[in-house]
N, C-alpha and C positions, 0 to 999 in steps of 0.2 A: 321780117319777123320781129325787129325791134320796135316797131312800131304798133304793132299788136298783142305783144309784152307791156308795151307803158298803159295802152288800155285796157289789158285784162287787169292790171296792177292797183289802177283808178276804179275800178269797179271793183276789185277784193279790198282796197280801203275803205270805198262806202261802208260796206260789212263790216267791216273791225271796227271803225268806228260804235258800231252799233253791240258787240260782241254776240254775232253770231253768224254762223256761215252765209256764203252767198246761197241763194235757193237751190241753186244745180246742182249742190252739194248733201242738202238733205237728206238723210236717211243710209248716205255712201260714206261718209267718213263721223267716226265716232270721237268727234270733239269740235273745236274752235277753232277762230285764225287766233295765234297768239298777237297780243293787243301792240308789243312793241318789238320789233324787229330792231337786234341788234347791228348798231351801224349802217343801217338801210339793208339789212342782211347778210353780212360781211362777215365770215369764222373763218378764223385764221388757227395755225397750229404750226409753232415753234421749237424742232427737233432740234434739240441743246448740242445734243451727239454728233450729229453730222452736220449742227449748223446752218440748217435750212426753214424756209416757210412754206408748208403747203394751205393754201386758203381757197374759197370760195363765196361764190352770192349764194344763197338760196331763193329759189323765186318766190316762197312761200313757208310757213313753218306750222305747222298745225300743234295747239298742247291738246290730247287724248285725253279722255274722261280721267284716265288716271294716273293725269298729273306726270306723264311723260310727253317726248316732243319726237314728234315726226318729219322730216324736211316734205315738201309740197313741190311738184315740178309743172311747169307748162310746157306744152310739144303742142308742136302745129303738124298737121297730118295729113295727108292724102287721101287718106284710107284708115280704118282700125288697124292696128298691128296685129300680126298673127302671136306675137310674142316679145317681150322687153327685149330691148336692141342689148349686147355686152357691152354699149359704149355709157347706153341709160342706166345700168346697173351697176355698175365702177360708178357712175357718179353718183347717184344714192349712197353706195355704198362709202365713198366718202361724205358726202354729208352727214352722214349719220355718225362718223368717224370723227367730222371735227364740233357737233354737238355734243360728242359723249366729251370731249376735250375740253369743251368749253362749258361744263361744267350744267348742261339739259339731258337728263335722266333719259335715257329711250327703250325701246323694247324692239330694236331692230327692224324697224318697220318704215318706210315711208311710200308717199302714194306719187304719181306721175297722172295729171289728167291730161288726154288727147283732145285736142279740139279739130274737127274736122268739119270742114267745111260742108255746106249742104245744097245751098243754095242763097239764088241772090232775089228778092224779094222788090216787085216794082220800084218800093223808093230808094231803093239803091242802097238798102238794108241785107248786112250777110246776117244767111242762117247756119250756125256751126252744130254740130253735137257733141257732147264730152261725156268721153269716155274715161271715168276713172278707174286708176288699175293701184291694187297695196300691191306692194310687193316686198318679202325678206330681204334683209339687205346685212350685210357680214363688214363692219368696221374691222375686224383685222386684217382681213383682204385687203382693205384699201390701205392700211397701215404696210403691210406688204409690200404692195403695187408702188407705195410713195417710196421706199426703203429701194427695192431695184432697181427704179429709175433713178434713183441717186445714183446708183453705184455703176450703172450704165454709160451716166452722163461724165461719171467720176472718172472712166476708162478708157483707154484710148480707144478711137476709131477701129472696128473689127475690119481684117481685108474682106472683100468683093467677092460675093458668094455667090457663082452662076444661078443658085434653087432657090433665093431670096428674093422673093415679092419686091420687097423694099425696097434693094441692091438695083433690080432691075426697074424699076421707079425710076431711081434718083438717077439711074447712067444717062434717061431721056432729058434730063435735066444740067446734064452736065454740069454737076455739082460737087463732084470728086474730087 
């Protein structure tokens, strides 16, 4: 998938360069690529309190007609989803957590396009479809979720719970 990340990547700079979406985008997302992506997309957020960093890429940053910012995701897919996975939604939902941080206005909003494969075309040309999905996104949630996992990681080792998913993981692992 990294390598089909650096080429969607090269093909949404064509765009910006030009300031206007790529065409698959038309008429589905209501604004731009924002023209300069900080740090190659890099937001970072410095919790003084408990003295930690939680940061991220964004694959993409869209500024809305009205001058707020949306974080932009790429998923490579099988299939359309029936519904935003909880893993794609903590991560929105942080992004959007470390651009309100960083100082880009947002309205809780950011999008995830699917690209899924369709077919492969004599010259050995893939055809994908993309599926864009908005979706609400809750930055204190994700403020939350960074705040427990500190306090998680901050605690010693809980013992060995026979009804734990987890627990029962890691014993095949002998990790204990």
């Amino acid at each position: 998938a990294m390598g089909l990340d650096r080429v969607i990547k090269n093909y949404f700079d064509q765009y910006r360069s030009k300031n206007i979406l790529p065409p698959f985008l038309n008429g589905k997302i209501p604004g731009k690529l924002i023209t300069n992506l900080p740090r190659k997309g890099w937001l970072d957020f410095i919790d003084s309190k408990y003295e930690v960093r939680l940061g991220g890429y964004l694959d993409e940053c869209i500024e809305l007609n009205d001058k707020c910012f949306a974080a932009f995701d790429h998923k490579t897919r099988g299939r359309a989803p029936d519904s935003i996975h909880k893993a794609y939604q903590l991560q929105m939902d942080v992004y959007t957590f470390l651009l309100e941080e960083n100082k880009f206005p947002n309205r809780n909003t950011a999008y995830i396009v699917y690209y899924i494969p369709k077919k492969i075309i004599p010259e050995f040309e893939f055809e994908f479809e993309a599926l864009v999905k908005e979706i609400t996104t809750d930055p204190k949630r994700a403020k939350s979720v960074f705040h427990e996992a500190i306090d998680a990681l901050r605690n010693p080792i809980p013992p060995i719970n026979k009804d734990c998913e987890f627990c029962k993981w890691t014993a095949t692992l002998e990790i204990r």
